[in-house]
N, C-alpha and C positions, 0 to 999 in steps of 0.2 A: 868599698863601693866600686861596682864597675861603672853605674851608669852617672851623668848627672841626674837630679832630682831637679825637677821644673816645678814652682809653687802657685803660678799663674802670669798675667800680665802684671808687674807693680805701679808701671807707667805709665805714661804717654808725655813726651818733651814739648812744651808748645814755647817756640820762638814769640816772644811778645815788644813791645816797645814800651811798655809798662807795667810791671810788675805787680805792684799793689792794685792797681786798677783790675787787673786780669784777677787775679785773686778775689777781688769784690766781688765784679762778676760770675766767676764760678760757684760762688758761696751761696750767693743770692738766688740764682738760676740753676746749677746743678747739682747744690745740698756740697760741695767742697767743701766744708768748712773746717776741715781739721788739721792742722799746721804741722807739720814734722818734724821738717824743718827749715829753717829762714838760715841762709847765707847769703855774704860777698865776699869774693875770693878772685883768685885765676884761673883759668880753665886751662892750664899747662899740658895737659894729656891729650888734647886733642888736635893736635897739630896737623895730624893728615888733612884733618876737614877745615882748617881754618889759616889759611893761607901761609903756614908754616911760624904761624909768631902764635904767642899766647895771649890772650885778651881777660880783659877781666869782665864779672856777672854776677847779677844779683839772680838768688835762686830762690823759690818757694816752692816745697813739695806737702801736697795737699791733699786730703782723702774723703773718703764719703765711708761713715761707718756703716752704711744699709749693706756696701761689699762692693766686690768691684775693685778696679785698680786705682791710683791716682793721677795726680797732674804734677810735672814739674816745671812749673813756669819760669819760663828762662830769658832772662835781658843782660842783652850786651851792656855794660858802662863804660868801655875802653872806645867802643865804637856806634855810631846809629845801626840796629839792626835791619836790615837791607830788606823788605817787603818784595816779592814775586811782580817781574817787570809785565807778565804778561796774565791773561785771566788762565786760569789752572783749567781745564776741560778733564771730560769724567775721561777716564782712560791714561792721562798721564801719567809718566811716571814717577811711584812712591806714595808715599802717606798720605791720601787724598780726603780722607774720611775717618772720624774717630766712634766706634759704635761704644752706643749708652744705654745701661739696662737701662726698664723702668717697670716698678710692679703694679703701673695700669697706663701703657701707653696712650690711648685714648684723652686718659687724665694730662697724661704729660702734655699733649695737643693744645686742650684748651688752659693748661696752666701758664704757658709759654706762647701761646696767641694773644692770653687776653694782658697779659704784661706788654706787646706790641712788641715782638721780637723781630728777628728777621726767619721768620717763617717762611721753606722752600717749598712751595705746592703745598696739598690736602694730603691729610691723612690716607694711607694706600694701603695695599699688599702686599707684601715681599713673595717670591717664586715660591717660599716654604708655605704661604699662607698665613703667616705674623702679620699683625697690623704696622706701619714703621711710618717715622716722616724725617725729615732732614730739618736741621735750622742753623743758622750762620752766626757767630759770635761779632762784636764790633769790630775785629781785628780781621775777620775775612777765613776764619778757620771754621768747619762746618763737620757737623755732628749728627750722626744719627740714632734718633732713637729706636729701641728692638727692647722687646719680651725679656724682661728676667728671666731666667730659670733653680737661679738660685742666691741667696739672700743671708747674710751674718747680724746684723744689728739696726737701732733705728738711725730714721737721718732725717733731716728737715722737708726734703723734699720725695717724689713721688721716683726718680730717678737713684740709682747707685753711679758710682764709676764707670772709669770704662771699662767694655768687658769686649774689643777685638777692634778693628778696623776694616776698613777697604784701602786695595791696594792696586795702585796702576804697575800690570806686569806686560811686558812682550814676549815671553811666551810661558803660560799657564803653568805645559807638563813640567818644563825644569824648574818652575816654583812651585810648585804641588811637592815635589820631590823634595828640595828644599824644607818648606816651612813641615810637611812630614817627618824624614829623618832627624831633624837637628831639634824641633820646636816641637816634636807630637803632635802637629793637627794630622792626621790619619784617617779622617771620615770626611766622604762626601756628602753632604744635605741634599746641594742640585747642584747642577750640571749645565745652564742653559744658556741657548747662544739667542740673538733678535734685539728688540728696540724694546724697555719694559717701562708700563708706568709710574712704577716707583722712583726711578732713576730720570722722569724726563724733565723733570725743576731743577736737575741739578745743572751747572754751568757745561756745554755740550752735552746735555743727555738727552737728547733726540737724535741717536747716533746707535749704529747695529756696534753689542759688543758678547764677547764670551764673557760668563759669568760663574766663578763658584764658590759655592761657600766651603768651609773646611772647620771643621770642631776636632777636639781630641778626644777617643774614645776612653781613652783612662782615666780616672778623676785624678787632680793634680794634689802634690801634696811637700809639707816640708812646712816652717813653722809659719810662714802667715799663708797658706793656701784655705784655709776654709773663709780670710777676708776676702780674696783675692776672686775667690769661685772659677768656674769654667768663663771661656771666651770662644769666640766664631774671629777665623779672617777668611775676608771676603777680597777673591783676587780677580782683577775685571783687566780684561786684553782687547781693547776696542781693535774692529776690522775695517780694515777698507779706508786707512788714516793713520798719517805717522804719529806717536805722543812725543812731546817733548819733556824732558827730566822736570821735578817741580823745583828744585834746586840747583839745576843749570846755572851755570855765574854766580852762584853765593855760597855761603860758609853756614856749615854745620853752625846753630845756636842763633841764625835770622830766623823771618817771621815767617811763620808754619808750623807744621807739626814736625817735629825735629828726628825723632827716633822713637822708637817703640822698645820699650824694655822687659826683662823678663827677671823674676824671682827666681834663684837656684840657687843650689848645693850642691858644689864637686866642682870648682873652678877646674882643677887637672882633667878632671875627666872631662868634661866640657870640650876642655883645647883639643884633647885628644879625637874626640869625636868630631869637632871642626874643620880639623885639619884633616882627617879621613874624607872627609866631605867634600873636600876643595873648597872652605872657607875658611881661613886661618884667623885668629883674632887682627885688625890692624890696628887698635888701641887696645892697650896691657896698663893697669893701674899698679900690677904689679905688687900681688899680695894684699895690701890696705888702702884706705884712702882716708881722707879726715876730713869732712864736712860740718865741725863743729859738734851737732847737735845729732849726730849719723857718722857712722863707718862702714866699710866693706873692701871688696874687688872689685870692678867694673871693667869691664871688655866691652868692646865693637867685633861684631862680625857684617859684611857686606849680604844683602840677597844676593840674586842672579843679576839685579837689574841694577846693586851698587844702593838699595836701600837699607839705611841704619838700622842695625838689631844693638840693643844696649843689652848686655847680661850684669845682672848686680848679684854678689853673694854679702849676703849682709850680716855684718860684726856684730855692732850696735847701735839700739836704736830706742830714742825715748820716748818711755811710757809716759809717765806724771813729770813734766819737766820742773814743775815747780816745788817737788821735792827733792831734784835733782833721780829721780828713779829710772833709771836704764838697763836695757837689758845686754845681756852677752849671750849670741847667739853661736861662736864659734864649736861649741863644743857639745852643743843638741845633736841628738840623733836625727840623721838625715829626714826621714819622712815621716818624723811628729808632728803635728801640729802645738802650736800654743795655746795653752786652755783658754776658750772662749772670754771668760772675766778677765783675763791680764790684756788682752788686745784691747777689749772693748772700753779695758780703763784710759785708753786715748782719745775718751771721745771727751776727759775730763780738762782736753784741751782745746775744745771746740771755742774757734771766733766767731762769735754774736753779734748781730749786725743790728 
């Protein structure tokens, strides 16, 4: 293998102050219902981001089988998880937005209105001509929905995973370069700079910004890429106004969206290609990790603006837990996938609510 193999987004970290509760609520409202796995442990590898001591955290990682990536819901127990001192404005910087297919957005509108959510503005346009709308989770973390394009299994709801984000950057070209070389988004959708109405419900989004979308022109692949499917990020540099970090004064695993993670194969080659890059790993798991019910490698690499990329190359990971049935992933050939029926026997671990 020279290159790494990318299998899609697997993630999205969201800092919570209660874990089970957050977990309801995704289940209930964005079909999460599938558990992976549940830990409490120390978070000892992440020192850079956490005030150099180790904490301890309860973890739930959660999936929607329509496709898509998951959630890893993450709470502090060692310490209260620290909530963002100031309101986040569009354009900051970092993980300001978490995008969500859905295979009839419209649907998703009135399914999630008439529950009484916190619905951000009317249903709108995106630049591409997608119909899309924002909505706000109890915790202050805020989501948008966007058009499937593509789809693995069923799920309770009208919505899959996440399938990309929006990103507060300072300057566009050297993340364009970025998330291209290291991550394969290599295609631009649009390009456009002004004030838009999709963006103006959001918290500062009546404000001139540049705006671009970015997909990968290659279909991803490797053993869970056909759950995982394609994804969009969307990188927004407001003009005419400084952003301030959305993470400024707090520690990696408070409240927000933590990091964005990525499915892959080739942890060597990876590094190799990072450090070419000018982004060196700054967290090394260091060959394995043991998450109880999950194993792998996990790295950090920094964007341009010092935002979290999580890479996971995953060991094992369980199918039917209650036959104890686990797979061993080390030693699949890089850009197979796993036959549809073995993933989709996880969904025989779905919580019903």
């Amino acid at each position: 293998m020279t290159k790494p193999v990318i299998s899609g987004i697997q993630q999205v970290g969201i800092g919570i102050p209660d874990v089970h509760a957050a977990f309801k609520w995704y289940r209930q409202n964005f079909g999460m219902d599938i558990p992976v796995f549940e830990e409490k442990a120390e978070a000892n590898l992440m020192l850079p981001y956490t005030g150099g001591k180790p904490h301890w955290r309860h973890a739930i990682l959660a999936l929607n089988m329509k496709g898509g990536g998951g959630f890893e819901i993450w709470q502090y127990t060692s310490r209260v998880p620290v909530p963002v001192s100031f309101e986040i404005q569009l354009g900051d910087i970092g993980h300001f937005v978490t995008r969500m297919k859905s295979s009839d957005v419209k649907g998703s509108y009135e399914f999630l209105k008439n529950k009484g959510l916190d619905i951000l503005g009317e249903l709108q346009n995106s630049p591409d001509g997608n119909p899309t709308f924002f909505v706000r989770d109890p915790w202050g973390n805020i989501f948008q929905i966007v058009p499937g394009t593509d789809w693995f299994g069923k799920g309770k709801q009208l919505t899959g995973g996440p399938s990309g984000a929006l990103l507060g950057v300072t300057d566009i070209e050297k993340s364009k370069i970025f998330y291209n070389e290291i991550l394969g988004y290599d295609t631009v959708i649009y390009d456009k700079s002004g004030k838009f109405d999709d963006l103006k419900n959001l918290p500062g989004g009546d404000v001139e910004v540049r705006r671009v979308l970015l997909k990968h022109s290659k279909p991803r692949a490797g053993a869970f890429s056909r759950l995982l499917g394609s994804s969009m990020i969307e990188l927004v540099q407001v003009i005419g106004k400084k952003p301030r970090n959305i993470f400024e004064g707090r520690y990696w695993g408070d409240r927000g969206f933590i990091h964005l993670s990525f499915d892959i194969i080739g942890m060597k080659e990876m590094q190799t290609l990072c450090e070419s890059k000018g982004h060196p790993f700054t967290v090394d798991s260091a060959k394995s990790f043991d998450m109880g019910e999950a194993a792998g490698h996990f790295v950090y690499i920094e964007d341009p603006d010092g935002t979290l990329i999580e890479m996971v190359e995953t060991h094992k990971v369980p199918v039917l837990k209650k036959i104890g049935w686990y797979l061993n992933l080390k030693n699949r050939p890089a850009e197979k996938a796993l036959p549809d029926w073995m993933v989709k026997s996880m969904a025989m671990n779905r919580v019903k609510d």
